[in-house]
C-alpha positions in Angstrom: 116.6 14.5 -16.9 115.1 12.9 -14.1 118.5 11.2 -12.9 120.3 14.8 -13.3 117.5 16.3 -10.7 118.8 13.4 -8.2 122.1 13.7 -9.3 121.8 17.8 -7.8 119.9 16.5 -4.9 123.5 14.4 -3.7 125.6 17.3 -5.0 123.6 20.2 -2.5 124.3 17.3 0.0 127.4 15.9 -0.2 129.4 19.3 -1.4 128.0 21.2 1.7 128.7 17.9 3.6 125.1 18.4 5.3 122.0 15.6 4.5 119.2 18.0 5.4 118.6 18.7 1.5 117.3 15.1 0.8 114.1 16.0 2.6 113.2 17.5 -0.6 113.8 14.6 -2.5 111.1 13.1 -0.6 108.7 15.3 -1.8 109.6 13.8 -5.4 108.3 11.0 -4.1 105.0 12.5 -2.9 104.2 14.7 -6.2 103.5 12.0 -8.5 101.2 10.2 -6.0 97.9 11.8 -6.3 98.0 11.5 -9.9 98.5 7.7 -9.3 96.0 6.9 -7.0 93.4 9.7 -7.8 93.8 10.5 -11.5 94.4 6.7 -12.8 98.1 7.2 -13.8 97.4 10.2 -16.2 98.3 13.6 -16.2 95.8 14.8 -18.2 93.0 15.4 -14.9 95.3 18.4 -14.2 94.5 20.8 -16.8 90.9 19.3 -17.2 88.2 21.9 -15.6 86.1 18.6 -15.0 85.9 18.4 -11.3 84.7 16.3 -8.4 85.7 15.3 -5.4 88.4 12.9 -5.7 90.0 14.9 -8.9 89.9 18.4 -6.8 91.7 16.6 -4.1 94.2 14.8 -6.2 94.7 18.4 -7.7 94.8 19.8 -4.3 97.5 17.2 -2.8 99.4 18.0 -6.4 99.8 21.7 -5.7 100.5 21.4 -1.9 103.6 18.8 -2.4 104.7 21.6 -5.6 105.2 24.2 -3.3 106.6 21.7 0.0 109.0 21.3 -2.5 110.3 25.0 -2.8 109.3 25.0 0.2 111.8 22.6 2.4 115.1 24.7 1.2 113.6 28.2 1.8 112.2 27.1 5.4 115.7 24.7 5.7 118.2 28.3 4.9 115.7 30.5 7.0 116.3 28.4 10.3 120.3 28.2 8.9 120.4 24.5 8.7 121.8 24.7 5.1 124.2 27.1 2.9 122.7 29.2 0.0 124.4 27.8 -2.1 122.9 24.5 -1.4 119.3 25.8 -1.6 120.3 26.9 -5.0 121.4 23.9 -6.2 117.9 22.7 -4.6 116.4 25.3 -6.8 117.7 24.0 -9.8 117.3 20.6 -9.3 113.3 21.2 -8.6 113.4 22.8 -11.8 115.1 20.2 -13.7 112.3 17.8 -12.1 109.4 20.1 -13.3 110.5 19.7 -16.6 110.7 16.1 -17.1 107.4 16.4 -15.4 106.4 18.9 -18.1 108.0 16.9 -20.7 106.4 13.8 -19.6 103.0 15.0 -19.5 103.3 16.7 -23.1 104.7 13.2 -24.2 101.7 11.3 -22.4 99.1 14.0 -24.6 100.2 12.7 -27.9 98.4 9.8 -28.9 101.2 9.0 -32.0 103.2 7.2 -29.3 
């Protein structure tokens, strides 16, 4: 699922023939980072209500690079930099991501694994 997401990421480049979609592929690269460095690899601090400083900022930083993700396309088709059609393709390749994330973090629950 996760190579799909990329695979739309190229396509809402490379059919448009315009390269300012990838900046949203670097926030792919910044979602899973708080979980990494603040929540020890897991998902599982996210839907905790167990706080603290570190684990609200990790949850913080999670949300924030969520929504620079939808973000980058809206703010990218507003200033006309890109074509709808590529901020759709955005769209569904952010939502394609959030699903393996999804699935991912339902797979990482189950302690049968």
């Amino acid at each position: 699922m996760f190579s799909s997401s990329i695979l739309l990421q190229i396509l809402a480049c490379a059919i448009y023939g315009n390269w300012w979609p990838m900046l949203s592929a670097l926030m792919y690269v910044v979602v899973p980072m708080p979980c990494m460095f603040f929540g020890g690899g897991s998902t599982q601090f996210l839907t905790s209500r167990d706080g603290g400083g570190w684990i609200d900022a990790a949850k913080f930083l999670t949300g924030a690079s969520t929504v620079g993700s939808l973000a980058i396309p809206i703010i990218l088709r507003h200033a006309y930099m890109i074509e709808t059609g590529a901020m759709l393709i955005e769209f569904t390749s952010f939502f394609i991501f959030i699903c393996t994330v999804m699935c991912f973090h339902r797979a990482s629950l189950d302690d049968d694994w």
